[in-house]
C-alpha positions as CSV (number, residue, x, y, z in Angstrom):
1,X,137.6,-14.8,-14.3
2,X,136.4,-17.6,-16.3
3,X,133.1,-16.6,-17.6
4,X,131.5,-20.1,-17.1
5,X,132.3,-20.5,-13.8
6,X,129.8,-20.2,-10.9
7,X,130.8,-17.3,-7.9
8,X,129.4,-16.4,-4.8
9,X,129.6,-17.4,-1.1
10,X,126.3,-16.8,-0.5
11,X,122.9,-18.6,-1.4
12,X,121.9,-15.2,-3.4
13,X,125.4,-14.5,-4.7
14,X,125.2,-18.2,-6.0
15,X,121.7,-17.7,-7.9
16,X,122.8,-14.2,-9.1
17,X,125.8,-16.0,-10.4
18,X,124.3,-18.5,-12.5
19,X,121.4,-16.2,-13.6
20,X,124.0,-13.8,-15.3
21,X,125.6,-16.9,-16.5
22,X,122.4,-17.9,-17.8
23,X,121.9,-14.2,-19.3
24,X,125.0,-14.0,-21.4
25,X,124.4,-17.3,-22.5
26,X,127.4,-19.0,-21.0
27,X,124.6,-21.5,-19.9
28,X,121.8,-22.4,-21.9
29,X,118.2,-24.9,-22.0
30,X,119.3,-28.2,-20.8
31,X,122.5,-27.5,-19.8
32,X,123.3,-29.2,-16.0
33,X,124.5,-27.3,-13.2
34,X,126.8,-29.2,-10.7
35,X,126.0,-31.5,-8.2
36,X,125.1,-29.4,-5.3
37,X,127.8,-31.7,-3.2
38,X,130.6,-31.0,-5.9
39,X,129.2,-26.7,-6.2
40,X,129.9,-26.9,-2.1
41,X,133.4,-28.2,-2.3
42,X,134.1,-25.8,-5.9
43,X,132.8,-22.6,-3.8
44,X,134.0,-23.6,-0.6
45,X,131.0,-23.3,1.2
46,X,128.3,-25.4,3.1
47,X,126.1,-27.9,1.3
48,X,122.8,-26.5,2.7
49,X,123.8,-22.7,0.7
50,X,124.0,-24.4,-2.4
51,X,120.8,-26.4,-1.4
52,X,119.4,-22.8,-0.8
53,X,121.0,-21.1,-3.8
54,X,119.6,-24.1,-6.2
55,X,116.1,-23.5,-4.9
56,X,116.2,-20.2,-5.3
57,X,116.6,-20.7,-8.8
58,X,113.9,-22.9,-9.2
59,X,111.3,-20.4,-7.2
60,X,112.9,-18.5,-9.9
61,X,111.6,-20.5,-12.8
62,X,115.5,-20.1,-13.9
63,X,116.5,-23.8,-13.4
64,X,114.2,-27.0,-12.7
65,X,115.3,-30.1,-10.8
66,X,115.2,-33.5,-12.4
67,X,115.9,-36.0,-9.8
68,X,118.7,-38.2,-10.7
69,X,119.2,-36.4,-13.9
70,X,120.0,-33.5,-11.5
71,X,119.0,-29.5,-11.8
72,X,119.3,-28.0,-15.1
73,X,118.3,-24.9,-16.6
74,X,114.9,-23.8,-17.5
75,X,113.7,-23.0,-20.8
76,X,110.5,-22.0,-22.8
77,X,108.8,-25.2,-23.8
78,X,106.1,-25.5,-26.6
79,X,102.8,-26.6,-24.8
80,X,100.0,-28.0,-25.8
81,X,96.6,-25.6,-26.8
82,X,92.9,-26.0,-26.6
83,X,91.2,-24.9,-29.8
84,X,91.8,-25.4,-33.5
85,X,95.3,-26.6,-34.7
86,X,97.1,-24.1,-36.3
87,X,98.2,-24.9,-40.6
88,X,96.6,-28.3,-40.8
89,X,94.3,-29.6,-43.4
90,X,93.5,-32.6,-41.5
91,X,90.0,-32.6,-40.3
92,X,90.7,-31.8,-36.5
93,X,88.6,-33.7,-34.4
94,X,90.5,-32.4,-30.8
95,X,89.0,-28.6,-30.6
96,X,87.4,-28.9,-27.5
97,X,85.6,-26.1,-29.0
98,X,81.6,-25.5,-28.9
99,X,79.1,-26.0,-31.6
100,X,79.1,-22.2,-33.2
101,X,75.4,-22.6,-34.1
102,X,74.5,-23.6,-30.5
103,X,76.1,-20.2,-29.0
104,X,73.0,-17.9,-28.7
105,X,73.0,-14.8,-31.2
106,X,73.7,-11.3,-29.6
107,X,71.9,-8.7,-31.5
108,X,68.9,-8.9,-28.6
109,X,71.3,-9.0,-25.9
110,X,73.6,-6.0,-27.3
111,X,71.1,-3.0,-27.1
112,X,70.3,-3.7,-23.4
113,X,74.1,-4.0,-22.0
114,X,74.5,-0.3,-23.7
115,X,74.0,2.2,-20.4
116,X,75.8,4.9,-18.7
117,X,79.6,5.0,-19.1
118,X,81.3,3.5,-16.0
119,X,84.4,5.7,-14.6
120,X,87.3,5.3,-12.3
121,X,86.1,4.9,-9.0
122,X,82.6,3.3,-9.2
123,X,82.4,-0.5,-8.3
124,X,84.0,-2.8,-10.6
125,X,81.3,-5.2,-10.6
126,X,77.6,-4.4,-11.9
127,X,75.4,-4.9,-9.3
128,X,72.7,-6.7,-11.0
129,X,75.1,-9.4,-12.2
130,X,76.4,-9.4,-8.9
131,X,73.0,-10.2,-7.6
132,X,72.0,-12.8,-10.5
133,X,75.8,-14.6,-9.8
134,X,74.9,-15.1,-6.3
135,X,71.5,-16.7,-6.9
136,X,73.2,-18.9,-9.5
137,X,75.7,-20.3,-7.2
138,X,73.7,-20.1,-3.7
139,X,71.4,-23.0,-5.1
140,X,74.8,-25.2,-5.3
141,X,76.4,-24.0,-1.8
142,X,73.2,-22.8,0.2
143,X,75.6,-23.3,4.1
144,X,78.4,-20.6,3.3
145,X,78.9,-16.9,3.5
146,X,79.3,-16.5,-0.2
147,X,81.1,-13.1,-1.8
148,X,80.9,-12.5,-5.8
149,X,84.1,-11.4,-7.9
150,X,83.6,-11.1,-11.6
151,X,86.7,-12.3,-13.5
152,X,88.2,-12.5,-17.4
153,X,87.3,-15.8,-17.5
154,X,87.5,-19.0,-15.8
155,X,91.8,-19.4,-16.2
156,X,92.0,-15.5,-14.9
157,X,89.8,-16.7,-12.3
158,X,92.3,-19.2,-11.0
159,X,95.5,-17.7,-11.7
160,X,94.2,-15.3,-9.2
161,X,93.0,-17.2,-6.2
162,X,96.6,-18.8,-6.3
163,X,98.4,-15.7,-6.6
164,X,96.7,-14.3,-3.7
165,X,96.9,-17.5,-1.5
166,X,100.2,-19.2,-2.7
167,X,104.2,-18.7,-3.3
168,X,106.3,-19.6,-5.9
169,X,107.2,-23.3,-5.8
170,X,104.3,-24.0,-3.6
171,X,102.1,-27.3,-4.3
172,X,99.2,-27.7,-5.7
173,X,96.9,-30.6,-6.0
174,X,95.9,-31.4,-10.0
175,X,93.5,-33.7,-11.3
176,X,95.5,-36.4,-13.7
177,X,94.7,-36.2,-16.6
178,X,94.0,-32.8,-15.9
179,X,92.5,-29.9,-18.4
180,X,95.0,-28.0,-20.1
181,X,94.7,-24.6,-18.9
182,X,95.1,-25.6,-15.3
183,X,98.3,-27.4,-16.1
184,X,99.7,-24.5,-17.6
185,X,98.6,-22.1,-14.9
186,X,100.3,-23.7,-12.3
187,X,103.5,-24.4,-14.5
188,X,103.5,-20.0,-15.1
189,X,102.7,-19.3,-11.6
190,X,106.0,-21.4,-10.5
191,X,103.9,-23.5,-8.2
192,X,104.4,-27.7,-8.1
193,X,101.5,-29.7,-9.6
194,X,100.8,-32.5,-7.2
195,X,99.2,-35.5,-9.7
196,X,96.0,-36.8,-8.7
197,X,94.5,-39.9,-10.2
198,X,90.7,-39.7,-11.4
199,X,88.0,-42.3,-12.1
200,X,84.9,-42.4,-13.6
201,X,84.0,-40.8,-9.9
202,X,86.3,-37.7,-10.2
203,X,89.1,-37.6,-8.2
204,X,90.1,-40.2,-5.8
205,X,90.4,-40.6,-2.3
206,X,93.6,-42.2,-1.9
207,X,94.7,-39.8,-4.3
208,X,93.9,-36.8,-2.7
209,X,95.4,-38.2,0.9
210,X,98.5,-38.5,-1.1
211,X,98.3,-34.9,-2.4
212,X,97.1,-33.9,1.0
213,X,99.7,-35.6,3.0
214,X,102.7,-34.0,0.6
215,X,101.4,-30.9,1.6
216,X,99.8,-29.3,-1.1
217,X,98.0,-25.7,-0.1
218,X,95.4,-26.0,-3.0
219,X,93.4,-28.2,-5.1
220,X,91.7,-27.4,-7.9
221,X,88.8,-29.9,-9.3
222,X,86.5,-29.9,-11.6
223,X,83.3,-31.6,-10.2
224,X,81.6,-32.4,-13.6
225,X,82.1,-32.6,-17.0
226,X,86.4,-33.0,-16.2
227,X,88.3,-32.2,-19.4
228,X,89.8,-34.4,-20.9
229,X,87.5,-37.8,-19.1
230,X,83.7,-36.3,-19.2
231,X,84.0,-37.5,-15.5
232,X,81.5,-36.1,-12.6
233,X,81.6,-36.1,-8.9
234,X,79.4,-39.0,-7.1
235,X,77.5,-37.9,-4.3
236,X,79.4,-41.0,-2.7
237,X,82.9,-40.1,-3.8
238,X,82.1,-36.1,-2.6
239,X,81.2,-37.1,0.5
240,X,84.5,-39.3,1.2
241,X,86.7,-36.4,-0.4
242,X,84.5,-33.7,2.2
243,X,85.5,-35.6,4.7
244,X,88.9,-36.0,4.0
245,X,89.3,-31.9,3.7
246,X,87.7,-31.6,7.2
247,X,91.3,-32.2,8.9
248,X,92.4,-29.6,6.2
249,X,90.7,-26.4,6.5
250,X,92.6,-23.7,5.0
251,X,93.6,-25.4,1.8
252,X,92.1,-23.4,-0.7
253,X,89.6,-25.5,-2.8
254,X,89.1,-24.5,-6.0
255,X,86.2,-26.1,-7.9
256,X,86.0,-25.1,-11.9
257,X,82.7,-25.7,-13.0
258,X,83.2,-24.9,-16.3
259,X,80.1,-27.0,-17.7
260,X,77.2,-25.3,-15.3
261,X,74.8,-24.7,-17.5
262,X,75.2,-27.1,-20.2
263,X,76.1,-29.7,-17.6
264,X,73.1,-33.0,-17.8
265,X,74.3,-33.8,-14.6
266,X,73.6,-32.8,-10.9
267,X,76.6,-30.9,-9.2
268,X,78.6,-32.3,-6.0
269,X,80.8,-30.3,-4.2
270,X,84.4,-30.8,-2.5
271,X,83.6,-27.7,-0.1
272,X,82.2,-28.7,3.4
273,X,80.1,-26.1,5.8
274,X,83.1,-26.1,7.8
275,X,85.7,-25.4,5.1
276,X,87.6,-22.3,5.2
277,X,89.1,-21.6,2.0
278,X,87.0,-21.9,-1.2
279,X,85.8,-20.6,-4.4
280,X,83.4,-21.9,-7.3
281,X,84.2,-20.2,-10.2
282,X,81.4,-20.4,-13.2
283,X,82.8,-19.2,-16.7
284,X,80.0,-18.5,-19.8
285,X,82.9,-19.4,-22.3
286,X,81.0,-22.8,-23.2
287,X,77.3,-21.8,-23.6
288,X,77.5,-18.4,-24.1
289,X,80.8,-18.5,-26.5
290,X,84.7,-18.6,-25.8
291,X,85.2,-14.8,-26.6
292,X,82.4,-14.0,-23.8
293,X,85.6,-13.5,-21.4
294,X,83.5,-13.4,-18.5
295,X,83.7,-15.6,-15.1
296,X,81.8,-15.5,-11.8
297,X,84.0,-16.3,-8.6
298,X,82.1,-17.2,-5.6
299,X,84.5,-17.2,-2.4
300,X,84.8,-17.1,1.2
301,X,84.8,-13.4,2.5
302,X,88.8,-13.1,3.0
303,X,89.3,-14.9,0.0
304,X,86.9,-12.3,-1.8
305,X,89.0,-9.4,0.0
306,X,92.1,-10.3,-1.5
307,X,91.1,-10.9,-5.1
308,X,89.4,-7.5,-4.5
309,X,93.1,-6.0,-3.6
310,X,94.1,-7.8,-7.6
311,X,91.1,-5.6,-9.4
312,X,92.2,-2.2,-9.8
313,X,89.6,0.0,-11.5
314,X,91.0,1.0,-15.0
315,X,93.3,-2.2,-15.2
316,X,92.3,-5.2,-14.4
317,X,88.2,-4.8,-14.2
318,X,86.0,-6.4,-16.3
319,X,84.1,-4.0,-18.1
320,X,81.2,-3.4,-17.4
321,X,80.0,-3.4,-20.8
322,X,80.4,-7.1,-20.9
323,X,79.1,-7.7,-17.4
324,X,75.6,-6.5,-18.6
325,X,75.7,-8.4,-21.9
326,X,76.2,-11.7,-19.8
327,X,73.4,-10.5,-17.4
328,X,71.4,-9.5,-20.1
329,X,71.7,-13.1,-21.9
330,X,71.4,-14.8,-18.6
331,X,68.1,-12.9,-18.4
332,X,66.8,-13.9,-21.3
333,X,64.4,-16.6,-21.1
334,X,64.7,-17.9,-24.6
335,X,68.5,-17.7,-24.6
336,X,68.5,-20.0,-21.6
337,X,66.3,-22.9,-23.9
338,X,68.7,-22.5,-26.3
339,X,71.4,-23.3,-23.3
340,X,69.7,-25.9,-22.3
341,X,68.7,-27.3,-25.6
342,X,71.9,-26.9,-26.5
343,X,73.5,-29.2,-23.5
344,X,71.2,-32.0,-24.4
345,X,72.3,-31.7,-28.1
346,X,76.0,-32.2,-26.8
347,X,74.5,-35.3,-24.4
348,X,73.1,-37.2,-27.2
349,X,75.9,-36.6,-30.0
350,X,78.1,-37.9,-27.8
351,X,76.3,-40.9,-26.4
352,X,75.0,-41.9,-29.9
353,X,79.1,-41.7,-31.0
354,X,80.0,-43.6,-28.2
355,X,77.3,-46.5,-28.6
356,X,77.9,-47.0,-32.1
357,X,81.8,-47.2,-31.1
358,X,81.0,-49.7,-28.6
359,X,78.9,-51.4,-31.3
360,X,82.2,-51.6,-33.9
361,X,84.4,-53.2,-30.9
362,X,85.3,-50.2,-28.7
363,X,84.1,-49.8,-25.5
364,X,83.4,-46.7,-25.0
365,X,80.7,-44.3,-22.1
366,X,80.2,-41.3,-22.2
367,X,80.4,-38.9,-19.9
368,X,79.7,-35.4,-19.4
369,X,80.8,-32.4,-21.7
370,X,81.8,-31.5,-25.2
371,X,84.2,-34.4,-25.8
372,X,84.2,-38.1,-25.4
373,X,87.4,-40.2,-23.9
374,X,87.7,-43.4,-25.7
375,X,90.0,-46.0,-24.0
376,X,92.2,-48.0,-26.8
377,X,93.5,-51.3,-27.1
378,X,97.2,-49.8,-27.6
379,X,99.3,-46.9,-27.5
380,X,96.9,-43.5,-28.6
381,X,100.2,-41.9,-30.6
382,X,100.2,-44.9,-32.8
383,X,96.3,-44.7,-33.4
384,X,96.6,-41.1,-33.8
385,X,99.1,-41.7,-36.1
386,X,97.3,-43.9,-38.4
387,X,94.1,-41.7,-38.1
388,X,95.9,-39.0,-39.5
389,X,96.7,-40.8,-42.5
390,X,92.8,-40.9,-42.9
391,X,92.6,-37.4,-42.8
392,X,91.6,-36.7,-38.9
393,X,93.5,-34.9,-36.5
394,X,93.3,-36.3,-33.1
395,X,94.1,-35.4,-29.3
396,X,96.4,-38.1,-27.5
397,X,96.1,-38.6,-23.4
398,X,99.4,-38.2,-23.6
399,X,99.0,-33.9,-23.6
400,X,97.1,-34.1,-20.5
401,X,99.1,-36.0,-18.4
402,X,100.9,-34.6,-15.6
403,X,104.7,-35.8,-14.7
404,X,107.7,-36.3,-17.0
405,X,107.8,-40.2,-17.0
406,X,104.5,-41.4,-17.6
407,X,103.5,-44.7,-19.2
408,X,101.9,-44.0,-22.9
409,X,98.5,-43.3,-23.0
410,X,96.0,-45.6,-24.2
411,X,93.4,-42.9,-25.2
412,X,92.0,-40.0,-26.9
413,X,90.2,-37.5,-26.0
414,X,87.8,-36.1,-29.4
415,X,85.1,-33.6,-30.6
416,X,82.4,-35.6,-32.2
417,X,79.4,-33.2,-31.2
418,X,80.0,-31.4,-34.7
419,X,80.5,-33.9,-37.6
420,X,78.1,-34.3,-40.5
421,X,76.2,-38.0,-40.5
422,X,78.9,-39.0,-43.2
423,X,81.6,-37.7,-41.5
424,X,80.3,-39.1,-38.3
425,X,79.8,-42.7,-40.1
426,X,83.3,-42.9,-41.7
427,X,85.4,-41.6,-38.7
428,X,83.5,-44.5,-36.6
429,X,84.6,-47.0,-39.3
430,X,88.3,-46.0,-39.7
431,X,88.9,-45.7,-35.7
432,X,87.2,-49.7,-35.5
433,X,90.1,-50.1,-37.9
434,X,93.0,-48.4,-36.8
435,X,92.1,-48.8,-33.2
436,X,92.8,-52.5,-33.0
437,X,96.1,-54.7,-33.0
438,X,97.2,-54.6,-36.8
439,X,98.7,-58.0,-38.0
């Protein structure tokens, strides 16, 4: 038998086919699999089993289908990363990181999240955090019937509401551009992002009918402070979406309000009384410090049941050790000024930035959060490009778009908050210069 050649009369003996193919290596990254009209007629069979057998593949992850560049094999693609870029001596201005001298110390907070060992058995979530979570969110969603799950972090958080509510190749409604971590979630979990625009109002309306309409069976938003934009929610615009989601009940809504506490601005909510399906999740990673793995979940009941089935004691549990330095911070009444000190510090940095921007010929507002998303007269890789001759190292939009053809961006999203007055000063200067049309 010709080792390159695709067997099977079935839809599964099909798959199983190319995935040993794809094992041996007799097909590789990139290469393209046959027109599922011409694999019929080669295997003898009918068209709808190769349909079948091709998207078995991709629930697979093993192949991916490109339109009219037809299905092709899968492969591990380098992706973007928040944080620090990794070898460069450029002076990188794209973190996304928080001030380190604004995270509050945790000498205080250490001695009183030391207790009793926790064993197998007991409840995995600490019952005063429990308690202090639910107050925290009950002032943002006072009309539901609200159940706590403590997660590692705001990403674990997510992946697993979609695990327990979705399939592979299901779709899932994305903000565009969208934050980082949520693109890359749904591209792991095998689900299909389903782009949807956003404004200066969060996500749109006709957007989200779109998304809606093309039957996506979650939507995760982020209601202020939306990496990479700084955009928030409008009462307005939350009100039109609410509506919208009251002919869709039991899509899960997923609202990431990363920000919370550092957030200068009120928080609006895509989750109506009536909806079903829901969950604000509330990570500490940006006030209290990214290593403070520690997320709150707040759900509807069943969705609470099933995340509960996901956090096995001894496994997956967060310990408890961390839960009580969280609660013993978020206790503190001078570590919360510092929190809130230290979200007006990230306010002003960035408005001051932007005004003095706007002041040198670039338009630019701010919005809400650690970065600032400056629009450009031309393509952001080009401007990137010249600022790196300058010594900065810059994020494009370009990373957080969603889709495979997408226009060039015209922006960049950047970490001002931190810079020294001189550094502040000349990186103004050289992006007035670089920014515009060059003769």
């Amino acid at each position: 038998m010709d080792e390159q050649v695709i067997t099977g009369t079935t839809a599964a003996e099909i798959a199983a086919s190319v995935r040993a193919l794809h094992e041996r290596g007799a097909l590789r990254r990139g290469d393209a699999l046959p027109p599922v009209r011409e694999l019929a007629v080669q295997l003898q069979v009918n068209r709808n089993t190769a349909v079948a057998a091709y998207r078995l593949l991709a629930q697979a992850g093993v192949v991916v289908a490109r339109g009219r560049a037809g299905t092709v094999i899968a492969g591990v693609e380098a992706v973007a990363q928040e944080g620090f870029a990794a070898d460069s001596v450029l002076r990188d201005i794209g973190t996304g990181n928080p001030d380190p001298g604004r995270i509050p110390d945790l000498s205080a907070a250490l001695a009183r999240a030391v207790g009793r060992p926790v064993l197998y058995g007991e409840p995995v979530i600490d019952p005063a955090l429990q308690a202090r979570a639910l107050s925290w969110v009950r002032e943002d969603l006072p009309d539901h019937d609200l159940r706590i799950t403590v997660t590692n972090g705001a990403v674990d958080a997510v992946e697993r509401l979609l695990a327990q509510a979705l399939l592979r190749d299901d779709a899932v409604a994305l903000e565009d551009p969208c934050f980082l971590a949520s693109i890359h979630t749904v591209r792991h979990g095998g689900y299909r992002a389903v782009a949807v625009p956003v404004d200066a109002e969060g996500m749109t309306v006709d957007g989200l009918r779109a998304a809606l309409d093309a039957g996506v069976r979650a939507i995760i938003c982020t209601p202020r402070a939306q990496n990479p934009t700084g955009a928030t929610l409008s009462p307005a615009r939350a009100a039109e979406l609410r509506a919208l989601l009251v002919e869709h009940p039991y899509v899960l809504v997923i609202e990431d309000d990363h920000f919370s506490m550092l957030s200068q601005r009120p928080y609006e909510t895509l989750i109506g009384p009536g909806h079903q399906r829901y969950a604000l999740v509330r990570s500490v990673s940006k006030f209290l410090g990214p290593d403070m793995c520690l997320a709150v979940a707040a759900t509807d009941p069943e969705t609470a049941e099933r995340l509960a089935f996901r956090l096995s004691p001894g496994t997956t549990w967060v310990s408890h050790i961390l839960q009580r330095l969280v609660l013993a911070q978020l206790s503190d009444a001078s570590v919360l000024a510092e929190i809130a000190e230290a979200g007006r510090h990230y306010a002003e940095r960035n408005a001051d930035f932007a005004a003095q921007l706007t002041e040198r010929g670039l338009p630019t507002e701010a919005g809400d959060g650690l970065n600032l998303w400056i629009d450009l007269p031309g393509e952001a890789r080009i401007v990137a490009e010249r600022l790196m001759r300058r010594g900065w190292l810059a994020r494009t939009g370009d990373e957080f778009g969603l889709g495979e053809r997408r226009a060039p961006s015209h922006q960049l999203r950047l970490t001002v908050h931190d810079l020294t007055p001189e550094e502040t000063d000349r990186l103004l200067d050289d992006l007035a210069d670089v920014a515009g049309p060059r003769p």
